[in-house]
C-alpha positions, 0 to 999 in steps of 0.5 A: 491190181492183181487180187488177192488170194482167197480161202476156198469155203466148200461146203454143203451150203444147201443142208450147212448154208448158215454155218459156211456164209458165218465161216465167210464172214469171220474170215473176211472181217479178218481181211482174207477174201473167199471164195465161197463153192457149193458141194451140196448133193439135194437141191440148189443152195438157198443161200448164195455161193460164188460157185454153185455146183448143183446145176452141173452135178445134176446134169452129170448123174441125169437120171440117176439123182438118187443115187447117193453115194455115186452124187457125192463123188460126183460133187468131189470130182467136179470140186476137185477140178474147180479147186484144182484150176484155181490153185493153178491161177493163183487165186486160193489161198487155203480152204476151209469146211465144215460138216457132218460124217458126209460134209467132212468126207466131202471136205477132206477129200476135196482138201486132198488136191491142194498140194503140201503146205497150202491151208486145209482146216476141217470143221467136224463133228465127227473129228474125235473118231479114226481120222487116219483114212480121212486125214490120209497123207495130207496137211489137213487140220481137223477141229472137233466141233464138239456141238453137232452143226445145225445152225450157229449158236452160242457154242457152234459159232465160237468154234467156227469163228475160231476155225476162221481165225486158224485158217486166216493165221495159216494163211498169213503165215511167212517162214520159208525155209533158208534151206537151199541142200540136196533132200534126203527122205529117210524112213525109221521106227521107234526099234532103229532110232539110235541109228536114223539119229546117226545117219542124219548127223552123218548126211548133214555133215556131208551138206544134206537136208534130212527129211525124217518118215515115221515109217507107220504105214501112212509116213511111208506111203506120205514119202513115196508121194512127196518123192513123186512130186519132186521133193527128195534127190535119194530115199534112204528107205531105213525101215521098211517094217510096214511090209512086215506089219502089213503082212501080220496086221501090226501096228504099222500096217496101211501102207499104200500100193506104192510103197517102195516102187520108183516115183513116176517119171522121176530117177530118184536113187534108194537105198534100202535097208531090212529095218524092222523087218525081224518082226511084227508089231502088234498091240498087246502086252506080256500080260495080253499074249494071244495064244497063237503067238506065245511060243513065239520070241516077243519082245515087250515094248509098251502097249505094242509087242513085237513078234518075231517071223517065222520062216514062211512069213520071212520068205513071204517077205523077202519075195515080196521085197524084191518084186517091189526092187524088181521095177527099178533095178538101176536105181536101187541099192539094198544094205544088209546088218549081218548082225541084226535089223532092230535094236530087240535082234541083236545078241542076247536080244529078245529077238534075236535069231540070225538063222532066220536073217539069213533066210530073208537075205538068201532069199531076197538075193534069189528074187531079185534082179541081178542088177541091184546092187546088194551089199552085207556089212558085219555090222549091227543096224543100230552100230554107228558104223553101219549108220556111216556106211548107210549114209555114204552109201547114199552120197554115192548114190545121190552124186552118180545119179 
């Protein structure tokens, strides 16, 4: 009889030993099985695991053990492998850990080889900072533990029995999509909503899957992922702001290497659209202006504020559009709104300014590679006209491809 799956504790079981085997046991009295893996860098669990890492971490680093920093991604590539090979055959469910600053960077990171969809719960104490690096692209469920771990106590032991309970649900859950269409991922932000909305009715329509990224630095550099594991048949790239706020340091900023390049190995055709790319978004308000932006044209959204580009950061961008175009000419298709990239730059728009438009078009169109496609529309990116001519565009695509 085949066993069943297990939930993965990986953790530092020589320092936080108590806390995984109560994580085990809440778990397995839920009717789960574990495998427990030990990822401690200082010495030999004193507490037995399934998997014991220590004996083979120390003949990795030999005589440089006191070197921290090189031990613990040393500890992370070994369980990296060990998950990895497991998931492989079958035999993991999902994975839980718990810890401290390093325990967490330890889990998340482990966390991070288990694909899409797979149960990823962190247990940390650090959970109420930044979690944008640690959490990165991934699934990952993080739960403050509010008290600090060392030991289990009346607090700490009711946030890990529920952290168990999380991941024993998680693990039981049974929706599968009924969805057997064509995906399209499409990428949009809050100043082109009205348009994404349209182009998503419009693909549906045509019997497409709409897969919606916040294109926010991380969604897009998520999407570019996902496409290179095979999830999407075409990438309508509707905004492709995060170059924009990468450039200025805006609110979308941290997008990943890949953005925008062609998935490895896989002939995934793109559409690509200037959405946002008028502006950068940055956190102030009209009551906050820096002194550097305020001859400026800004348009006032909420806690962020966008600024409009000027000539150099606009040549900047477009020069770098293209070379990132440039990897996959045959693939990729560009769609230009004449009449303006965001619902701020349209007539009488706070942003407004299609002199400036056409430097970034005239520009791209001297960059890029003969072979892409490039095509203008008298249309504004939030008209439903153009959201229509977008989405054929795509089904063109998607059905030559």
């Amino acid at each position: 009889m085949k066993k069943k799956p297990a939930v993965a504790v990986v953790g530092t079981f020589d320092s936080k030993g108590e806390e995984h085997v109560f994580l085990k046991d809440c778990i397995e009295k839920r009717g789960i099985p574990t495998l427990t893996v030990n990822v401690g860098t200082k010495k030999p669990s004193a507490i037995p695991a399934d998997i014991d890492l220590f004996p083979a971490l120390k003949r990795s680093l030999k005589g440089d053990s006191g070197n921290r920093d090189k031990a613990i991604e040393t500890a992370i590539a070994l369980a990296r492998e060990v998950i990895s090979d497991r998931y492989s055959r079958g035999e993991i469910a999902g994975m839980i850990s718990a810890g401290g600053g390093t325990g967490t960077h330890l889990g998340t990171s482990i966390m991070r080889v288990l694909p899409l969809g797979v149960p990823k719960v962190m247990v940390s104490t650090v959970a109420s900072r930044d979690m944008a690096k640690t959490v990165g692209t991934k699934d990952i469920t993080m739960m403050h533990s509010v008290v600090d771990l060392l030991g289990v106590n009346s607090i700490s032991g009711m946030i890990l029995e529920k952290a168990a309970g999380a991941i024993c649900g998680m693990v039981r859950s049974r929706w599968k999509s009924k969805a057997k269409k064509k995906r399209i991922a499409l990428t949009f932000f809050g100043f082109i909503t009205k348009g994404a909305e349209e182009i998503k009715r419009s693909l549906e329509g045509m019997g497409y899957e709409v897969i919606p990224f916040h294109a926010n630095g991380t969604g897009g550099t998520a999407m570019e992922e996902l496409a290179s594991e095979g999830y999407f048949d075409g990438i309508l790239d509707f905004a492709i702001h995060e170059l924009a706020d990468e450039l200025m340091g805006g609110y979308c900023r941290g997008m990943g290497p890949q953005r925008l390049e062609p998935p490895p190995g896989r002939p995934v055709p793109r559409l690509v659209v200037p959405g946002g790319m008028d502006c950068a978004v940055l956190e102030f308000t009209r009551d906050t202006v820096p002194q550097e932006h305020k001859n400026r044209k800004l348009f006032f959204y909420d806690f962020r504020s966008a600024i409009r580009l000027n000539k150099k950061e606009t040549l900047l961008l477009a020069g770098q559009l293209a070379r990132k175009l440039k990897l996959d000419p045959a693939g990729v298709k560009v769609l230009i709104p004449k009449r303006g990239f965001s619902e701020a730059d349209h007539v009488n728009g706070p942003l407004f300014d299609p002199a400036m438009n056409e430097v970034f078009v005239q520009e791209l169109k001297k960059e890029l590679n003969p072979l892409v496609d490039i095509r203008e529309a008298d249309l504004h990116i939030n008209d439903a006209a153009f959201a229509r001519l977008a989405a054929e565009t795509m089904d063109a695509m998607i059905r030559q491809n």
